[in-house]
N, C-alpha and C positions, 0 to 999 in steps of 0.2 A: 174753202176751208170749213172744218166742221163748226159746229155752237156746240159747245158745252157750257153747263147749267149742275148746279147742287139742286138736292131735292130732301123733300121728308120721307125719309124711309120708315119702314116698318123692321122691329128689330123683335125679338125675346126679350122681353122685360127684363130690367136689367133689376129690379127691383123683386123680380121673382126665382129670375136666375146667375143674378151676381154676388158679388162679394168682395169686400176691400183686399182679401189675400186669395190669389190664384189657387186653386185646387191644385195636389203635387203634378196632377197626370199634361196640364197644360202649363205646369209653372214655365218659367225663360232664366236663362241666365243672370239677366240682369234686372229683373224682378226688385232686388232690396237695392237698386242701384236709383232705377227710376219707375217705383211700384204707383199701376193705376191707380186711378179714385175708385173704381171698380172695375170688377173685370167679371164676363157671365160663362161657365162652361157651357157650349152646344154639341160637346163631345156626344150625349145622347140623343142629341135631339135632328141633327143637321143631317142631310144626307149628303150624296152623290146627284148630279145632273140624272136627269130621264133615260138618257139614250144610254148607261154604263150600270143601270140595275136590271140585274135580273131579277128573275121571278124566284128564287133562292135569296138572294141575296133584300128584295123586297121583303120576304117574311122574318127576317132577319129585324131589318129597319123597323118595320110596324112591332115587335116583338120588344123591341128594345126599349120603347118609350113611348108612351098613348101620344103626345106630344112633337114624335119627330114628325120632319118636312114630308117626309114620301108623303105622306099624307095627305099635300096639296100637288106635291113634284107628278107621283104617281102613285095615285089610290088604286085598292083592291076593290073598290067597291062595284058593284053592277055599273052605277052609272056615274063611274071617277071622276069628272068634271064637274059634276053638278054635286057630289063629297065633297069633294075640293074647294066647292066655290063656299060650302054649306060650314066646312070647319073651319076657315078662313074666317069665315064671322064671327063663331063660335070662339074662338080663341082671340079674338079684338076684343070683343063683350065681356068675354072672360076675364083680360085680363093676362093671359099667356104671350100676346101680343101688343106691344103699340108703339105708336108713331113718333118721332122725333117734332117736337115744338116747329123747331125750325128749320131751314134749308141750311143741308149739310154735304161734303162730299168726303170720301172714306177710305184713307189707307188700306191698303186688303195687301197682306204678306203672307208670304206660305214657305214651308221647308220643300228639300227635297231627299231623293232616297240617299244619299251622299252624306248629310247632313240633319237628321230627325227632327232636329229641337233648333234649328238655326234658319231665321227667317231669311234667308238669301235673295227671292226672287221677291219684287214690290211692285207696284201698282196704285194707281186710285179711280176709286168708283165713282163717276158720275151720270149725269143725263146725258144724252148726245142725241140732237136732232135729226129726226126721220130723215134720210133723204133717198132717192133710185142712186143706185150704184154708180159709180162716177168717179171725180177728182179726189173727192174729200173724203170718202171711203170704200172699199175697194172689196170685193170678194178674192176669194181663191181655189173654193175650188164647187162641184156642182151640189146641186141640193137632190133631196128624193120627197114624193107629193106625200106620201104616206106620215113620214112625220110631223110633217107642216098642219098639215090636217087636224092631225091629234093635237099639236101646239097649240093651234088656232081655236079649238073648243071648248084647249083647255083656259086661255088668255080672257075668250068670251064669258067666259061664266066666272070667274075668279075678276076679271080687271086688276091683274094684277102681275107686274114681270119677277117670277119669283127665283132668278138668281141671274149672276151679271155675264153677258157677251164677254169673253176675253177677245182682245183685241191690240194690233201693237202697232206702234211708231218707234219713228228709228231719227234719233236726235244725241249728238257728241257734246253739243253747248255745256259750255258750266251752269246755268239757268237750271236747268236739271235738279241738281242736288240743293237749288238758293227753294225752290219753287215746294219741293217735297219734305220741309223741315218745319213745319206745322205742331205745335204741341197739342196733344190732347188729353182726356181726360179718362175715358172710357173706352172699354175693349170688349170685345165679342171674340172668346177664343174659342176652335173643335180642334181633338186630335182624330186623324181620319183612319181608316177600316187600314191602310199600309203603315200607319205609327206617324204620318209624319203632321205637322203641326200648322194650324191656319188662324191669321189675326185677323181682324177687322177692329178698326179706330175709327170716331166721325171727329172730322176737323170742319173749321170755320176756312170758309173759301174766301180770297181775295179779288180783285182783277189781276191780278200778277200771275195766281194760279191759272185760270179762266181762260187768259187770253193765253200763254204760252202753252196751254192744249189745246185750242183753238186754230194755232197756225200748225199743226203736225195734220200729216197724210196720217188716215188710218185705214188698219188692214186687216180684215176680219182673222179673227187664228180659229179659235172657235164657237160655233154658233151661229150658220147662216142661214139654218134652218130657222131659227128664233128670230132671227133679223127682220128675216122675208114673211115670215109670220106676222113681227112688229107693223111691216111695212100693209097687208092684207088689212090689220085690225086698223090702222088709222084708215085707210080709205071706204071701210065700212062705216066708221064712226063720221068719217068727214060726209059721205053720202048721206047724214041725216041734213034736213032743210036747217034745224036749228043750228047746223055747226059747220056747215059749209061756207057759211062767210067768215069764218074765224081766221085770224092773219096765221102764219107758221108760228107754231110756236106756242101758242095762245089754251090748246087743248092738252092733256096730258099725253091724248093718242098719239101726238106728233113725236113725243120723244123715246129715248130704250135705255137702257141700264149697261153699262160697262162698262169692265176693268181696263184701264189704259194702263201700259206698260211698253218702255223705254227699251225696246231688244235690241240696241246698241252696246247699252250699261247693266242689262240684265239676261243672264243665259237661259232660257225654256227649253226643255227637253222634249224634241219631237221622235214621238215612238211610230214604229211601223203596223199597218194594218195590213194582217195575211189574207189573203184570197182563197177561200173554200168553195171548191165545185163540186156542186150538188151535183150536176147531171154533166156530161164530157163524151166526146164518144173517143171510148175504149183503142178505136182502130186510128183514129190521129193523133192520140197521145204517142200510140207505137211510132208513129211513122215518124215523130217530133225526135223520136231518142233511136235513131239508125246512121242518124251521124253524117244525113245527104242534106239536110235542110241549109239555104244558104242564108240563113240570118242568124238560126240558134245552135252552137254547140255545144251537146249535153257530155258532163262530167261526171260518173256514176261519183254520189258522196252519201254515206248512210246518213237515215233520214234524223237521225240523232244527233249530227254534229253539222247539219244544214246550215241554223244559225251562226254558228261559229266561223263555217265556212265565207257565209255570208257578208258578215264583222269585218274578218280580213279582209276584205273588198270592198269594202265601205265607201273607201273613196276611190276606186278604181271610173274610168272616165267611159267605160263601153256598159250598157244595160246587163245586171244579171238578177236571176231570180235560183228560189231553192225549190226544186217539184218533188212533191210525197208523192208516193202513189202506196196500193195495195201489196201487198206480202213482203214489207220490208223495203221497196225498192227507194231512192233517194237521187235526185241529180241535180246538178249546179248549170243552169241556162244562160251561157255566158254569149249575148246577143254581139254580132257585128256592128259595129257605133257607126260605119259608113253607110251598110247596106237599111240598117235600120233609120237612118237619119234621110236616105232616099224616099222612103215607105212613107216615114210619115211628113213629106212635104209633099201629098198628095190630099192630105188631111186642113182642114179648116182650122190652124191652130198656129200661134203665136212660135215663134224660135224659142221662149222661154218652156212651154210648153214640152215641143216637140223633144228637150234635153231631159226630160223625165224617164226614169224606167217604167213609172205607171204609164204615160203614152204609148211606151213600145208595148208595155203587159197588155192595154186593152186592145190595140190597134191590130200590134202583129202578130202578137199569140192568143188573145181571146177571139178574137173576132174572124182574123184571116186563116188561123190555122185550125182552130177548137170549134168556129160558130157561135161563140156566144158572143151575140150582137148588143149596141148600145141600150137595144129596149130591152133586150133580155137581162141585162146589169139595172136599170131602170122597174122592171118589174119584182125583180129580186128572186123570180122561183127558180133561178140556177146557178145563182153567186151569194153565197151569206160570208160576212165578215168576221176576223178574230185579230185580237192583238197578242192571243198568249200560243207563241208558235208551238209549244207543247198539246195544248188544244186541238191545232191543224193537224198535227199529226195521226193523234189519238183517233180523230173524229173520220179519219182516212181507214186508221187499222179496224175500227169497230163496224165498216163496211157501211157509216154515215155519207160518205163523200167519195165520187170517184176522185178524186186530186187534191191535193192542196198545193197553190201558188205562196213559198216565203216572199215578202219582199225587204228590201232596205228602206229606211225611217226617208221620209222630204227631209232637205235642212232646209232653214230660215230664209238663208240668201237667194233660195230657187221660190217659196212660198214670195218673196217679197218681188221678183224679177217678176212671176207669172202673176201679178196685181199688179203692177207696174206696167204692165203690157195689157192692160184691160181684159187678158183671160182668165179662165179658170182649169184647176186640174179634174181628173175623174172623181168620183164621189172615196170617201174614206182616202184617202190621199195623208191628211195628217190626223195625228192624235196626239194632244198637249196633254204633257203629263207635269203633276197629279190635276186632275180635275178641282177647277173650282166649288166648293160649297153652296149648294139650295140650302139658306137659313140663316145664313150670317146677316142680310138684308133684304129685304120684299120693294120693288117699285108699285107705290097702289097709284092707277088711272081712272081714279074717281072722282078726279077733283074737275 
C-alpha cells in the first residue's frame, strides 16, 4: 500500500495576495456562512499544466501578470528551465512566495462546466512515496520520451514538483466523509481561463487521515509523464555516494505531490482525445470506405454532426470512430466487436485492454490498414493530438492533415479495469477535465 505524508508546501503569499473578504470574481456561496481567515486570489497568477498551453495561449498567461506560474510551468525564455529555476528564487527572496511553517496536507476543490461557482469534485493533496509501478500504484496508459525529458530538466534545475499528479482511488466506506471534515483557516482560490472555480485549503493531518489513504490502491488519471520523471529524478539523486544510504523515505527525491480523489463518491469528467493524421496514404483510406472491409463499416455522416453522431453511441458495445477527410467528406467506422476482438487477441495485451476502441484504432485501423505503426505514434511525425473535434475538422479542410480520427472519451470503470490488470492503454487515451492548477502549491525537494 502506498505512504502518504503532509509536507511544507510553497504557496503565494498569503499576506501579499490575500484578504479577509474574497474578491467578488472568486467569491462562494457560503462565503458569509463560513468566511476564511483569509483567502488569496491566484485568478492572475495560476496557470494551466505544461502539456494544455499553447504558445497563444502562453503569451496570454506571461501577459496577464509578471507573477504568473508559466513562468516556472513554461518559460518563454531561451533557456526555460534554467528561468524557471532562476524566478523561483526570485520570488522566495522576494517575497511572492513562501513556505508553510509546518507540514500540512490540502483540500484542493474545483467546479465543473455544469456548475461554475460549486465545488463538486474534492480531493486532498499530499506526499506519496516514490515506488516502480505495482500493487500500490498503478499507471494506465503509455508515456512519450519527449516530454519526460523536458519534465526532467525542468524538475532538475527548479527541485521543485510545481503542480500536483491527480490521481484516484475507489473506496464506499463512510470513513470517507469522517476522514475529509478538517477545519481550516486559509484558502488559495483561481477562477480558470473556462469560468470555472478552484480551492485550495491546508489542513492539519492526523493518523486517521494518513493511514486511511495509506490503505487505498492508487491510479494514476493524470500525469505519468511527471511520475516517471519523479521516479528518473530520485535515482539520479539516490546515485549520489552521499545519499544512497539513505532509508526510503528519508530524502525529499523519494516522494511526488498528488491529488487523491475518491472516484466512487466523486464524478470526473473524461474527455476524448481525437486523432489527427498528418500523413495517411490517400489509396487506403479509399479502400477503407468501399464497404468490402471485413472489420470496419463506413456510414457516410457529414463531418459536422460526427460528434453528435458519435454521443449517440456512446455506449454502444462494438468499436466506432468518426473519420474527416478532405472536401467535405465525413463517415461513422462502426468496427465488428467479433472480428475485431479476434485481431487483437493476437496482440500482447490484457482483455481489459483489448475492450477499448483506442486498441482496435491503433491495432486495426492505424497500423493494419493505414501503416502507421507503434513507433510511428511514438515518434509523433504522423499522428498529433486534439481534444476540440472542431479543430480536427478545421485542420483536415485547411489541407493541414490528410484525416482526422473522432473518438469517444475512456470511462473510469475501463481506466480502473486496464490498471487493474497491470496494463496500459495507447498514449492520450484519457483527458481529465478541467485541469488541475500550476500555483495553488509548489512541492520544494530541497530539503
Amino acid at each position: 500500500m502506498p505512504r502518504v505524508s503532509p509536507f511544507r508546501g510553497i504557496h503565494y503569499s498569503l499576506a501579499r495576495f490575500g484578504d479577509a473578504t474574497p474578491a467578488p470574481r472568486i467569491a462562494l456561496a457560503d462565503d458569509d456562512e463560513a468566511p476564511p481567515a483569509r483567502v488569496a486570489d491566484l485568478t492572475d497568477v495560476a496557470c494551466p499544466p505544461y502539456d494544455v498551453i499553447s504558445s497563444a495561449r502562453q503569451g496570454e498567461l506571461l501577459a496577464r501578470d509578471p507573477h504568473n506560474a508559466v513562468r516556472l510551468e513554461l518559460s518563454a525564455e531561451p533557456d526555460p528551465h534554467a528561468a524557471a529555476a532562476e524566478t523561483m528564487r526570485a520570488w522566495v527572496e522576494g517575497g511572492t512566495l513562501e513556505r508553510m511553517d509546518g507540514p500540512m496536507a490540502y483540500y484542493y476543490r474545483h467546479a465543473t462546466p455544469s456548475a461554475p461557482d460549486e465545488l463538486v469534485v474534492e480531493g486532498i493533496v499530499v506526499r506519496v512515496l516514490l515506488e516502480p509501478w505495482g500493487s500500490g500504484i498503478r499507471p494506465h496508459e503509455h508515456t512519450m520520451p519527449g516530454p519526460k525529458a523536458d519534465r526532467l530538466a525542468l524538475l532538475e534545475a527548479t527541485r521543485t514538483q510545481l503542480s500536483p499528479i491527480l490521481t484516484v482511488y475507489f473506496d464506499r466506506s463512510e470513513r470517507y466523509r469522517h476522514v475529509m471534515s478538517r477545519a481550516w483557516a486559509d484558502e488559495w482560490r483561481a477562477r480558470d481561463d473556462d469560468g470555472l472555480i478552484h480551492q485550495l485549503a491546508a489542513v492539519e493531518t492526523d493518523e486517521r487521515l494518513l493511514n486511511y489513504l495509506s490503505r487505498q490502491t492508487l491510479y494514476i488519471a493524470d500525469g505519468h509523464h511527471r511520475y516517471e520523471t519523479a521516479l528518473a529524478y530520485q535515482a539520479a539523486v539516490r546515485a549520489d555516494p552521499r545519499w544512497s544510504g539513505a532509508a526510503p523515505g528519508d530524502l525529499a527525491a523519494d516522494w511526488i505531490m498528488m491529488m487523491l480523489v475518491n472516484a466512487e463518491l466523486t464524478d470526473l469528467e473524461i474527455r476524448p482525445t481525437h486523432r489527427v493524421l498528418l500523413d495517411a496514404d490517400a489509396d487506403a483510406l479509399r479502400t477503407l470506405l468501399e464497404g468490402n472491409d471485413v472489420l470496419f463499416t463506413p456510414i457516410p455522416v457529414a463531418p459536422e454532426v460526427l460528434a453528435d453522431a458519435l454521443e449517440e453511441r456512446r455506449h454502444a458495445d462494438e468499436p466506432v470512430f468518426g473519420l474527416v477527410l478532405p472536401a467535405g467528406e465525413g463517415y461513422l467506422l462502426v468496427g465488428d466487436p467479433d472480428g475485431i476482438a479476434d485481431r487483437l487477441r493476437r496482440e500482447r495485451m490484457s482483455s481489459a485492454v483489448r475492450s477499448l476502441d483506442l486498441a482496435a484504432l491503433h491495432v486495426a485501423l492505424l497500423d493494419d490498414r493505414l501503416g502507421i505503426t507503434a513507433a510511428d505514434v511514438a515518434a509523433g511525425n504522423r499522428l498529433a493530438y486534439t481534444r476540440d473535434e472542431a479543430d480536427a475538422r478545421e485542420r483536415v479542410a485547411r489541407g493541414e492533415a490528410a484525416a482526422a480520427i473522432l473518438v469517444r472519451p475512456t470511462r473510469m470503470d475501463q481506466l480502473a479495469d486496464v490498471a487493474t490488470a497491470g496494463d496500459v492503454m495507447p498514449q492520450k487515451s484519457t483527458y481529465f477535465y478541467p485541469k488541475l492548477l500550476t500555483g495553488m502549491v509548489f512541492n520544494p525537494l530541497e530539503d
